[in-house]
N, C-alpha and C positions, 0 to 999 in steps of 0.2 A: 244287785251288785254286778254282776255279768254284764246286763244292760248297759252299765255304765262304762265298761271295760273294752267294751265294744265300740261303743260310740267316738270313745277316746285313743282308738288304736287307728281309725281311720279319720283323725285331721278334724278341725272344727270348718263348718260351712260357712260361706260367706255370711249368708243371715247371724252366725255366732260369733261371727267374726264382730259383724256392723254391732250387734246388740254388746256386747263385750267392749268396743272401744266406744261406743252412747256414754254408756253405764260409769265407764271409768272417768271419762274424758266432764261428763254431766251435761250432756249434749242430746237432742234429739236425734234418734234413729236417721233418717231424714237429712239432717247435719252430717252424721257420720260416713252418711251413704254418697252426701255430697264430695267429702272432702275425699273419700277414697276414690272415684270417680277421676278429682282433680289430680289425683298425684298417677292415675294412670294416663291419662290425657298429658301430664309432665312427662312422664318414662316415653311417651309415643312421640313427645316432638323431640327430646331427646335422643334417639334410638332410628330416627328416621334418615331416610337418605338428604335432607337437608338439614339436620339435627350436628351436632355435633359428633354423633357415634359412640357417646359417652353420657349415664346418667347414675350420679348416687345417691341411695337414699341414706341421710348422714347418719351415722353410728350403726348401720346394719348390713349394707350390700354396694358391689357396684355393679353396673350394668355394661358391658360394653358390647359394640358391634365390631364382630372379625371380619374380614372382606376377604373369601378364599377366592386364589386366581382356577382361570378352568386349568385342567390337563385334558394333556393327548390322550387320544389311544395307543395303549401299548397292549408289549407280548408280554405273559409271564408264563410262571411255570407252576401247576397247582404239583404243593410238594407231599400228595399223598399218592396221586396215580401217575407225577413225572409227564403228565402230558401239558403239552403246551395251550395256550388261555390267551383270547385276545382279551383286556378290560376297556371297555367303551368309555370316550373322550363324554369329560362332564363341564357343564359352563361355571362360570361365575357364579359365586353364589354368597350371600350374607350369613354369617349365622352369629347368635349371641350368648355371652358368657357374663352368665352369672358369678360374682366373687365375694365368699364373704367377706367383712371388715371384721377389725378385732372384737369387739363387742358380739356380731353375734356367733365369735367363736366362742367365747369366754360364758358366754349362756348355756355350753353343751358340759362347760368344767364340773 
C-alpha cells in the first residue's frame, strides 16, 4: 500500500500515461504513442517562430508565446546593504505560458 502511495504522489510516466489512454481509447500502444507524438509536433508548429504563437488543446489548456523586449543596463539599489548594483542589459527573448481552460479547472473542484 505504500508502494502505491508513492508511485502516485510522483505523476504517472509517459509509458502510463501511453498504456492508460491504449487502454481507454481501445487502441494499440503504438497508436497511442503516435497520436501523442502528433499533438506535440502540432504544439511545435504552433508555438514556433513562424507558428502562430498560439496553441490550444480544446477543453484543457492554452499555450501561448510571450515575446519579452531586452532591457538596459541599469543602476539599482540592493535595499539590504543600501549599496548601489549595476543589473546587466538582457536580450530578447521568447518565453511560454501555459493557461488552464475552464475544464481543467473544474477537475481540481
Amino acid at each position: 500500500m505504500a508502494d502505491a502511495a508513492k508511485a502516485t504522489a510522483k505523476g504517472p510516466s509517459k509509458g502510463e500515461i501511453l498504456a492508460a489512454a491504449a487502454e481507454h481509447a481501445g487502441i494499440s500502444r503504438k497508436q497511442a504513442a503516435a497520436v501523442l507524438e502528433s499533438l506535440s509536433e502540432q504544439i511545435k508548429k504552433g508555438v514556433s517562430k513562424k507558428g502562430p504563437g498560439i496553441f490550444t488543446v480544446p477543453g484543457l489548456m492554452k499555450i501561448k508565446v510571450i515575446n519579452k523586449p531586452a532591457t538596459k543596463a541599469r543602476k539599482g539599489i540592493n535595499p539590504f546593504t543600501k549599496e548601489e548594483v549595476m543589473f546587466k542589459a538582457k536580450p530578447a527573448s521568447r518565453a511560454i505560458k501555459i493557461r488552464p481552460l475552464k475544464t481543467l479547472k473544474d477537475f481540481t473542484k
